[in-house]
C-alpha positions as CSV (number, residue, x, y, z in Angstrom):
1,X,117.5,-60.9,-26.1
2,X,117.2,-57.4,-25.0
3,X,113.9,-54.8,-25.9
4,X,114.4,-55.1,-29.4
5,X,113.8,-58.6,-30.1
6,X,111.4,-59.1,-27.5
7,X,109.6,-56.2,-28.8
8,X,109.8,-57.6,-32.7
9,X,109.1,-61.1,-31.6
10,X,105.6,-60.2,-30.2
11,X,104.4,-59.3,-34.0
12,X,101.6,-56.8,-34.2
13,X,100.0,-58.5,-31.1
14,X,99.6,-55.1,-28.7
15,X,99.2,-57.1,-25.3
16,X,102.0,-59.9,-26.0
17,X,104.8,-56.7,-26.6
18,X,103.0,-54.2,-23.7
19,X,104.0,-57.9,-21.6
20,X,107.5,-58.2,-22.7
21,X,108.2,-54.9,-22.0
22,X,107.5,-55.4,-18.2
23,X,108.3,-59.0,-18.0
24,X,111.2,-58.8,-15.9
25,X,109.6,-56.6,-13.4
26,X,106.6,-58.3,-12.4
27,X,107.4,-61.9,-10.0
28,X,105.7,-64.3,-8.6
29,X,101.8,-64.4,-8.5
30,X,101.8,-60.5,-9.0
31,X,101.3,-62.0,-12.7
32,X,97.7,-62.9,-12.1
33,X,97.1,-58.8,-11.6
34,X,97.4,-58.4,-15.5
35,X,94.9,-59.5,-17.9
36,X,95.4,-62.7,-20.1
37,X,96.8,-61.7,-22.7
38,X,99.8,-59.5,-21.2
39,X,100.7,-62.4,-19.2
40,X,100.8,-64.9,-22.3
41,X,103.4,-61.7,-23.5
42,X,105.2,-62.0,-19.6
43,X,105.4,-66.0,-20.5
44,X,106.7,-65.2,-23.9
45,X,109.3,-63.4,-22.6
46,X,110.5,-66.0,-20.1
47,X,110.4,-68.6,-22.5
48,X,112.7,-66.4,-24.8
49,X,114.7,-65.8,-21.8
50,X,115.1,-69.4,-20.9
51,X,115.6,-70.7,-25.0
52,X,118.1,-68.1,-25.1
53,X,120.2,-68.9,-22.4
54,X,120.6,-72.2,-23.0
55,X,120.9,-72.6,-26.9
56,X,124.1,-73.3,-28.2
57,X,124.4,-70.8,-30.1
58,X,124.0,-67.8,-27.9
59,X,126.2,-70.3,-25.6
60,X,128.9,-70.2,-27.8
61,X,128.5,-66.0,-27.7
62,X,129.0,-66.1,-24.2
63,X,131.9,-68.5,-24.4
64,X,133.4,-65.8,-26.1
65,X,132.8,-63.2,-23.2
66,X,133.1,-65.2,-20.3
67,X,136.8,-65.2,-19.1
68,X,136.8,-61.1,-19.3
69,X,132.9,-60.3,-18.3
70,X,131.7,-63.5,-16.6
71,X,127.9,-64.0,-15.5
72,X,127.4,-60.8,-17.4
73,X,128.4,-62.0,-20.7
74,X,124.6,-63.2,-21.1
75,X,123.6,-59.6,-20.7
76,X,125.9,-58.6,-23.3
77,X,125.4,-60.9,-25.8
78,X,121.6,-59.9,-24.9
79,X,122.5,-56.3,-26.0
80,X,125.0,-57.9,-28.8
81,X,121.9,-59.7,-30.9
82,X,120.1,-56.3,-30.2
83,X,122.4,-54.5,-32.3
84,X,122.1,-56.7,-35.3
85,X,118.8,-56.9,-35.1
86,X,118.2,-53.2,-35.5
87,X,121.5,-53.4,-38.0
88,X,120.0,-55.8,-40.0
89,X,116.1,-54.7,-39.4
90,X,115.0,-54.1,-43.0
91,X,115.6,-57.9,-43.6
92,X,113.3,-58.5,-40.8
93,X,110.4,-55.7,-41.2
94,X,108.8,-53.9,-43.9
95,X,108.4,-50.9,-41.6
96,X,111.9,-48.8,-41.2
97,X,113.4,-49.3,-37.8
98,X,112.8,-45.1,-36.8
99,X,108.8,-45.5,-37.7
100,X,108.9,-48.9,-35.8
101,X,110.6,-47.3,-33.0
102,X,107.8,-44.3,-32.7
103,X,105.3,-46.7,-32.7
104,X,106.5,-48.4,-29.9
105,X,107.0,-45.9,-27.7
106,X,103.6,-44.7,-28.4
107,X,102.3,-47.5,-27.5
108,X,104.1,-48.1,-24.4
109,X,103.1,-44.7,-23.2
110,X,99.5,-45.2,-24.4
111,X,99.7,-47.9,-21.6
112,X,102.3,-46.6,-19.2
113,X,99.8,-46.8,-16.3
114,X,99.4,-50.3,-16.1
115,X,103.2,-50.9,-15.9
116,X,105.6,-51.3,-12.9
117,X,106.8,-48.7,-11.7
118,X,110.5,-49.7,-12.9
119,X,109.1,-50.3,-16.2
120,X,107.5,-46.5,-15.7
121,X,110.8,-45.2,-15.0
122,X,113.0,-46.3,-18.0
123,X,110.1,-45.6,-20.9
124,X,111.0,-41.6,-21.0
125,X,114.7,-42.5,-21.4
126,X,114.1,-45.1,-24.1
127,X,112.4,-42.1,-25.8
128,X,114.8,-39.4,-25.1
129,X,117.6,-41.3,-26.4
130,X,115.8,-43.7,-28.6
131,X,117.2,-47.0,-27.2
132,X,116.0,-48.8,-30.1
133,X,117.2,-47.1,-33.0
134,X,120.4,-46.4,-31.3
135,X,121.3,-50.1,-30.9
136,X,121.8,-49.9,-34.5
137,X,125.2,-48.5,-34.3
138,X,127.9,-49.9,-32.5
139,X,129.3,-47.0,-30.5
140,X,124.9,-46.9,-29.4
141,X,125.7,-50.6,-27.6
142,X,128.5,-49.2,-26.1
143,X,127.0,-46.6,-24.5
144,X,124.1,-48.7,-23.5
145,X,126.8,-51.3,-22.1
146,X,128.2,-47.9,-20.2
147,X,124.9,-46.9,-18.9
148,X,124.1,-50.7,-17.5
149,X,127.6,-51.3,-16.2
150,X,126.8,-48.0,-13.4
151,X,123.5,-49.6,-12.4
152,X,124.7,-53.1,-11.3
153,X,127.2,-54.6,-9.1
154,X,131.0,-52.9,-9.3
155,X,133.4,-54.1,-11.3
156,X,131.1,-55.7,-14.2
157,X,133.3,-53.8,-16.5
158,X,130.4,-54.2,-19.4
159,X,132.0,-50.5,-20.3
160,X,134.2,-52.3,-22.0
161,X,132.2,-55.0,-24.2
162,X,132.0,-52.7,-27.6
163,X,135.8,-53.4,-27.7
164,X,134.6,-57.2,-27.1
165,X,131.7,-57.0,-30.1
166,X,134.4,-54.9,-32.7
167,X,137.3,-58.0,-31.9
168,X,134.9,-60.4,-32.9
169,X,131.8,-58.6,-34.9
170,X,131.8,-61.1,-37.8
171,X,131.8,-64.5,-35.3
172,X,128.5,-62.5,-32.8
173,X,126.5,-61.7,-36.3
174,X,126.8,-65.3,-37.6
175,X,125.8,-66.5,-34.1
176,X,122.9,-64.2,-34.0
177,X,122.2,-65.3,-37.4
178,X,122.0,-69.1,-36.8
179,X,120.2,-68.3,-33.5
180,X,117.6,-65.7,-34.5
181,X,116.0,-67.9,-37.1
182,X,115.5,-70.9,-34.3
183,X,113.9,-68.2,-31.8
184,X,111.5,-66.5,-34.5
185,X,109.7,-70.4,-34.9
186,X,110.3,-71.1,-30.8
187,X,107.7,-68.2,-30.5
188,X,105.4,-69.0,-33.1
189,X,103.3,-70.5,-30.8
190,X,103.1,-67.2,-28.5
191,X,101.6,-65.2,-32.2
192,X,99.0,-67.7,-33.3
């Protein structure tokens, strides 16, 4: 799952999203530097992480992907569920995705200082061109797809994955569908 759904999974608890935003840059026992409550949200969002990669659904997502993208069809499916998540969002929150989406980057700002420095980085960006609302539309994944193809390895060619999600848009959603219910109970446990 990519910001979105980490960010919607962590309910209105502050310290469990401000921990799944900067999850993936903090390793190791650099952890223990954050109070207890961010790292139960840096746990949440490895056990996402590790559900989601090995669930059959989001398996059978990447099945889909893997002979043209390879190990990267995890990140694109990532970015896939994104998009119908914010597509879909009034079935999942009462507040519209724009409001949500101010609200988060409020609050991410509000507590920028404690944050990574790669984590520091990113947050004016996901402002400026308001990641999250953006991921609603599918020509938004693909530019975010773009975007994230130049910053790893050549040759990735995630550029080319919205022509991937438009082939077979009906087949992703119902995957996302069967999978997203299964996640939202897997991290009950994180929100109690």
């Amino acid at each position: 799952m990519n910001y979105l759904a980490h960010f919607h999974l962590s309910g209105n608890k502050e310290h469990l999203l401000l921990g799944n935003f900067i999850a993936d840059a903090v390793k190791g026992t650099v952890l223990d530097a954050y109070q207890d409550d961010i790292q139960k949200g840096i746990r949440m969002h490895r056990s996402i992480d590790f559900y989601t990669d090995r669930h059959p659904f989001t398996c059978r997502s990447k099945d889909r992907l893997r002979a043209e993208f390879n190990h990267y069809s995890g990140v694109i499916v990532d970015v896939f569920y994104d998009h119908f998540l914010a597509k879909n969002w009034a079935e999942f929150s009462n507040e519209s995705l724009p409001d949500y989406s101010n609200r988060i980057y409020s609050l991410l700002e509000l507590h920028s200082g404690i944050f990574p420095d790669k984590c520091k980085h990113i947050l004016p960006y996901m402002r400026r061109y308001d990641w999250l609302v953006s991921y609603a539309e599918v020509d938004g994944i693909g530019k975010v797809l773009s975007a994230m193809s130049k910053r790893v390895r050549e040759g990735s060619k995630m550029e080319l994955a919205q022509a991937a999600l438009e082939r077979d848009y009906e087949l992703f959603e119902k995957d996302f569908r069967d999978f997203y219910s299964e996640l939202i109970v897997h991290t009950e446990i994180f929100r109690e």
